[in-house]
N, C-alpha and C positions, 0 to 999 in steps of 0.2 A: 742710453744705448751702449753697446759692447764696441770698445774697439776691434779691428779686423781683425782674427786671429794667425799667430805667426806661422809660418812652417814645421811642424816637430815630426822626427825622427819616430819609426817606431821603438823605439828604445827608450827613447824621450816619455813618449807616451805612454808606456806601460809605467816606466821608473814614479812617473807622475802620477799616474791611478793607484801606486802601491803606497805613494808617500802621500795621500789625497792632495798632491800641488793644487791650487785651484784657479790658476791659468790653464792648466792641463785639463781642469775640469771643465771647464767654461769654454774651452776649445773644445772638445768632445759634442759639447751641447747646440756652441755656433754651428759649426760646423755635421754635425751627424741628425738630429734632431729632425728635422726639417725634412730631413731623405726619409727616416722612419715615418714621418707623417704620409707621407707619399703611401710606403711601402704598404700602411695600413690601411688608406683608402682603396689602393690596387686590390688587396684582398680583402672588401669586404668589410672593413672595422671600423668602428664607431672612432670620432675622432679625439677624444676622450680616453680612447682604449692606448694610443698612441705615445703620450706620456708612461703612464704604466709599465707600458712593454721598453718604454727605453730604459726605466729605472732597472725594470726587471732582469734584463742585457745588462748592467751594468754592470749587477751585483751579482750576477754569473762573473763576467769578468772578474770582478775583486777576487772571488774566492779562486776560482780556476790561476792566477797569478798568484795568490795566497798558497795554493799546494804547487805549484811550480819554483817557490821561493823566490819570487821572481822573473825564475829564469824562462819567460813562457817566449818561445821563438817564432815568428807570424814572416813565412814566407814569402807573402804577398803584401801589399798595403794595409795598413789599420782601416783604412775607408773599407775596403771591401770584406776583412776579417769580423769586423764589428757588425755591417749590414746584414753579414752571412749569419752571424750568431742571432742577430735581430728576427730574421729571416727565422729562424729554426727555434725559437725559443716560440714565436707566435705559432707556426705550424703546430706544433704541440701543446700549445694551449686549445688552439682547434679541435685535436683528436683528442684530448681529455673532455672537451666541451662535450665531439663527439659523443663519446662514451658514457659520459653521463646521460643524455638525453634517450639512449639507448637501451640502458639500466632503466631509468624510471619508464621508459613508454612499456620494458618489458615488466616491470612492478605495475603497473598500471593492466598490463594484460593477464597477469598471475590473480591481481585481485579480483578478476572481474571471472577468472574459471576455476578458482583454488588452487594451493598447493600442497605439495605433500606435506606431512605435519612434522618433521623433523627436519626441513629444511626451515621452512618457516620457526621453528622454535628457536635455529642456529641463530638466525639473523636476528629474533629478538632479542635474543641473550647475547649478542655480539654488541648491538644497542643498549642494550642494557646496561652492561658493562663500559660502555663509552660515555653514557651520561654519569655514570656512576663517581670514575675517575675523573671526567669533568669539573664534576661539582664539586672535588678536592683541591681544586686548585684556585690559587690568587682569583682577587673579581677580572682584575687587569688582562689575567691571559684569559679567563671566562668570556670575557668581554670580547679578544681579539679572535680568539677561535670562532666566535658567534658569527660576528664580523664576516671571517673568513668561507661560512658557509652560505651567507646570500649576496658572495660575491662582490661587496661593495669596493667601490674605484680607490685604487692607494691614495688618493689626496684626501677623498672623507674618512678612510679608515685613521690616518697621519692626523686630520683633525681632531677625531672624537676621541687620539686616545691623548693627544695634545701631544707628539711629537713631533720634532723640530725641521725632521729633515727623513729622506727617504731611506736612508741609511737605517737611522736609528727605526723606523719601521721594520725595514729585512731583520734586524735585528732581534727586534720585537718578536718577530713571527714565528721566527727560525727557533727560538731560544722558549715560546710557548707550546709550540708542535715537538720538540722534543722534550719536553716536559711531558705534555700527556701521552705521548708515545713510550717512555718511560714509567708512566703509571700504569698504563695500559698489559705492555709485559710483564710487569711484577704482580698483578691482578692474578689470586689464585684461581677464579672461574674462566679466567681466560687460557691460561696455561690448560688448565682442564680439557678446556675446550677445543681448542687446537689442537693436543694431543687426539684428539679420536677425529679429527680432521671433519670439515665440511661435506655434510650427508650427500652424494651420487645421484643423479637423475636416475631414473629407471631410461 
């Protein structure tokens, strides 16, 4: 078990997430962890989800102090600035969840009354184009993107691709999505295609 951890400043605390101190981390963890469990039961989320989302709050933080050079100035207490980011990073996981389910029930309704043919040809060829550049890339980011689309929990996706720590996941992820994001706008069909923009509902 963890000894109790100390008091730190927020100052302390940021300087400590920017240099990964890891008393500073394991304070973060004693200490915050356990609220976020809370915060995801209160709304709804699998307690499994709970993990995830503090990693995910984390590594908002890193980088948001990363373009702050540091110098990121918290008002208020880190307990509460941290919960709040907690707080707001799940909320919008929600409304993306939203949205997807919203998308597919309306793909689900298009398929069942047809659509117009130039809409539908946009999106396959928008598809088209995404496997395309997919399949140019390393198995490893192949792998993590795959991964990334049926949602698997960041400890089995940190498994399967054998890394070490939740870091070197964000890392992973971040550095494979702009990679295909990257392929993706240098794609001549897609530039094409975008240029005459996304066919109009009637």
């Amino acid at each position: 078990m963890f000894e109790k951890s100390k008091n730190f400043s927020n100052e302390e605390i940021i300087r400590g997430i920017q240099e990964q101190d890891l008393e500073i981390l394991r304070h973060i963890y004693q200490e915050y962890f356990p609220l976020v469990e809370k915060m995801i039961k209160k709304y709804h989320g699998r307690p499994e989800e709970a993990w995830d989302l503090f990693q995910d709050s984390l590594n908002v933080l890193v980088d948001l102090i990363e373009r702050k050079n540091g110098q990121l100035l918290i008002e208020h207490t880190f307990k509460s600035f941290f919960l709040g980011m907690c707080k707001n990073v799940w909320f919008k996981k929600l409304r993306l969840n939203q949205k997807y389910l919203e998308a597919r029930n309306q793909f689900a309704y298009e398929s069942m009354i047809g659509k117009d043919f130039d809409e539908e040809f946009f999106e396959n060829s928008l598809f088209r184009i995404y496997l395309r550049n997919l399949n140019k890339m390393k198995p490893d980011c192949i792998k993590m993107i795959k991964m990334l689309t049926e949602e698997l929990p960041g400890k089995e996706m940190a498994e399967l691709m054998n890394l070490q720590s939740s870091q070197a996941l964000y890392n992973k992820k971040r550095a494979c999505l702009k990679k295909l994001i990257n392929l993706i706008n240098d794609d001549p069909e897609y530039k094409n295609l975008t240029e005459h923009g996304k066919p109009k509902k009637n």
